[in-house]
N, C-alpha and C positions, 0 to 999 in steps of 0.2 A: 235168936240162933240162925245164919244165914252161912250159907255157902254160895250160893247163888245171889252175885252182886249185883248193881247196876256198872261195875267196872269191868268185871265178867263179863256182863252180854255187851260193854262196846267194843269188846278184841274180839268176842263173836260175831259180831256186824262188818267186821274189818274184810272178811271172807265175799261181802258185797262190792267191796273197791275190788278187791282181787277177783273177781268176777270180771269187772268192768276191764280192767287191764291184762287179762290174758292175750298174748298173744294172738291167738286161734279166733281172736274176737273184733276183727280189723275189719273186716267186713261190713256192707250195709246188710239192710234188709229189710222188702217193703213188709209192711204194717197195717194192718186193717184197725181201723181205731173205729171204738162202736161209741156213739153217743145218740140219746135218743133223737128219734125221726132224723138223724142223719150219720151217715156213714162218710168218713176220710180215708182215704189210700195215703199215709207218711213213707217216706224209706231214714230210718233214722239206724244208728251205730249198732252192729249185733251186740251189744250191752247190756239190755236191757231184757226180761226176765218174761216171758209172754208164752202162749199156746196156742199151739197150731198156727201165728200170725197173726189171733185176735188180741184186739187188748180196750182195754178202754183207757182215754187221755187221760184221766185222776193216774190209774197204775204208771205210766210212764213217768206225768210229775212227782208224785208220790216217791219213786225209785229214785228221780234225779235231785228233786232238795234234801232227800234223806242220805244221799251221798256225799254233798254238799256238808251237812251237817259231821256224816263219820269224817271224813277227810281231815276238820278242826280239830280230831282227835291224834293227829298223827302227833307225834314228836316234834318239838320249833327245829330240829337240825333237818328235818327231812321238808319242813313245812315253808321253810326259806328256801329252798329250791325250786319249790312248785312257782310256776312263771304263772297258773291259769286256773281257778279250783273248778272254774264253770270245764274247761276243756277237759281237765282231770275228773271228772263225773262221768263224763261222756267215752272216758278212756283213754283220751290221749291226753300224753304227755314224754317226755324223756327219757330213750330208753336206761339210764343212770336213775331218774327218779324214778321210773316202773321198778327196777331192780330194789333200788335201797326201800322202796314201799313193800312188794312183795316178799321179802327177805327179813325185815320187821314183822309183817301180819303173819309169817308161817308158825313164829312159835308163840304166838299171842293166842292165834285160831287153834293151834296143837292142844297147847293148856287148855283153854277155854271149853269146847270138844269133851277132855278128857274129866273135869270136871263137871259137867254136865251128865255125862256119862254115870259117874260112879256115884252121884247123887238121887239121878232114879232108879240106879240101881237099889238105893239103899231106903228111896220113897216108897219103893213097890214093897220091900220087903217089913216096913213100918207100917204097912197095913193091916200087919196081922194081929190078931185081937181086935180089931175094929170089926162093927155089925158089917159095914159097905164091902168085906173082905169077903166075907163069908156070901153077902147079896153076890157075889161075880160070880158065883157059881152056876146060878140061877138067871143070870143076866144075857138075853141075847144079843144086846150089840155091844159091852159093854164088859172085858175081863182084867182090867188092871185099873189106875190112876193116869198111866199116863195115856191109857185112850180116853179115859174118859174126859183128860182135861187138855188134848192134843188138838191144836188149833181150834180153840173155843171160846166165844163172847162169852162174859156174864151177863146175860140180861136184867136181873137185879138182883137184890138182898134185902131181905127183910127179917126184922130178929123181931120174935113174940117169947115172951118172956124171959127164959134164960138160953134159948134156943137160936139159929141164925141158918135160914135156908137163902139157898145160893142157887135161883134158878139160872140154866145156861143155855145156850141156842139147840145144842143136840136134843132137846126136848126131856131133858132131866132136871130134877132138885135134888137137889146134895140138904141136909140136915145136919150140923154141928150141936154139939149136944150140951151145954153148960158154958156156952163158951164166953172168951176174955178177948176183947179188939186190943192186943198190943201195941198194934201200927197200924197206920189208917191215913197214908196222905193222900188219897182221894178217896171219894165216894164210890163203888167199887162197880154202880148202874152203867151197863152199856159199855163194857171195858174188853179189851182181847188177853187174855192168858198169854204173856208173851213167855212168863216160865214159871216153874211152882216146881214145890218142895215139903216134903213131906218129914218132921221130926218126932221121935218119939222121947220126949222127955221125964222120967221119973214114972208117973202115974199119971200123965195127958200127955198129949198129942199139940204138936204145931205144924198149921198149913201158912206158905209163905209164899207168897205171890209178888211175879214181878208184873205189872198190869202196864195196857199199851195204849194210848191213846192219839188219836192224831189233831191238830189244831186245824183253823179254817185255810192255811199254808200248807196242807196236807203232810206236815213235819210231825213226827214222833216224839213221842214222850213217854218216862216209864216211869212208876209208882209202886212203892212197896207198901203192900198190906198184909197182915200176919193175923193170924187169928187160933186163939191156945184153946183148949176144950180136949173134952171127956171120952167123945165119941161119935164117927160119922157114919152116915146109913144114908140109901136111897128113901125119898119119901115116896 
């Protein structure tokens, strides 16, 4: 049971080329790039997604092959006009192809948004009867689902007998309680929560995970894992 696709999150990645191609974003702008025992001053295209100035070189590449990557998503009538996809990462391109790209990605990113939306909407509220629902009360850093699973590594998983604990970098274990691996195409160790979803079906529960990974190309990749059971609780 999925609402949350991996075709959903690439018209929500689309909001990252429209980033790159706003107008308002023509501009340079120098760059402190931190890399150990040495520091670079860049001035690279204001495109690019950084704090206070700093960045380190992975983030940069990272933003510019993963752009690369969304761009192949476009439409072939919008994708035969692009003269340059390296230019087009970086934000330029024609202002005919800025237009018919931003004007495609508006109601892709709309849907997408609003989908996203009304599913944790419905996650948070599929918590109840669950032990972990009732734990939020009680819980100091920690009062819903989607904080506790909002920008978060898995650091592993490990299942002992009928049970599957999901430790995560916030310094929490999740406990699934009788549970059933549905879907499982990766291994779920050292993975980023790119989106999750929360089912209540019949008399069990399904948690549905879109999981993120990067290659030694600093390129993205996403994996669905799903996992059905009885009942979750902080351990």
């Amino acid at each position: 049971m999925k609402v949350l696709t991996k075709e959903l999150l690439r018209d929500m990645e689309l909001f990252e080329l429209c980033f790159a191609l706003k107008d308002c974003r023509k501009k340079t702008m120098p760059v402190i790039v931190l890399e150990e025992n040495k520091t670079d001053f860049l001035t690279l295209p204001n495109t690019f997604d950084y704090f206070d100035g700093c960045i380190e070189r992975d983030d940069i590449l990272s933003q510019y092959v993963n752009r690369i990557r969304i761009i192949s998503y476009l439409p072939q009538e919008i994708l035969q006009r692009v003269k340059d996809k390296r230019l087009l990462a970086l934000g330029h391109a024609e202002q005919d192809v800025k237009k018919a790209i931003l004007d495609y990605a508006k109601g892709k990113i709309y849907f997408a948004n609003s989908a996203t939306s009304v599913s944790l909407e419905d996650s948070i509220d599929n918590t109840v009867g669950l032990t972990i629902e009732r734990q939020f009360a009680k819980h100091a850093q920690f009062c819903s689902v989607e904080e506790l699973f909002d920008g978060v590594n898995i650091i592993s998983v490990c299942k002992k007998a009928k049970d599957l604990f999901i430790k995560l970098d916030n310094k929490e274990t999740i406990a699934l309680t009788s549970v059933e691996t549905l879907e499982e195409e990766i291994k779920p160790d050292d993975t980023f929560v790119q989106l999750f979803e929360l089912h209540k079906v019949k008399r069990k529960y399904e948690l549905h995970f879109i999981l993120m990974t990067k290659d030694s190309d600093l390129i993205k990749h996403f994996h669905y894992v799903t996992y059905r059971f009885k009942d979750m609780r902080f351990v």
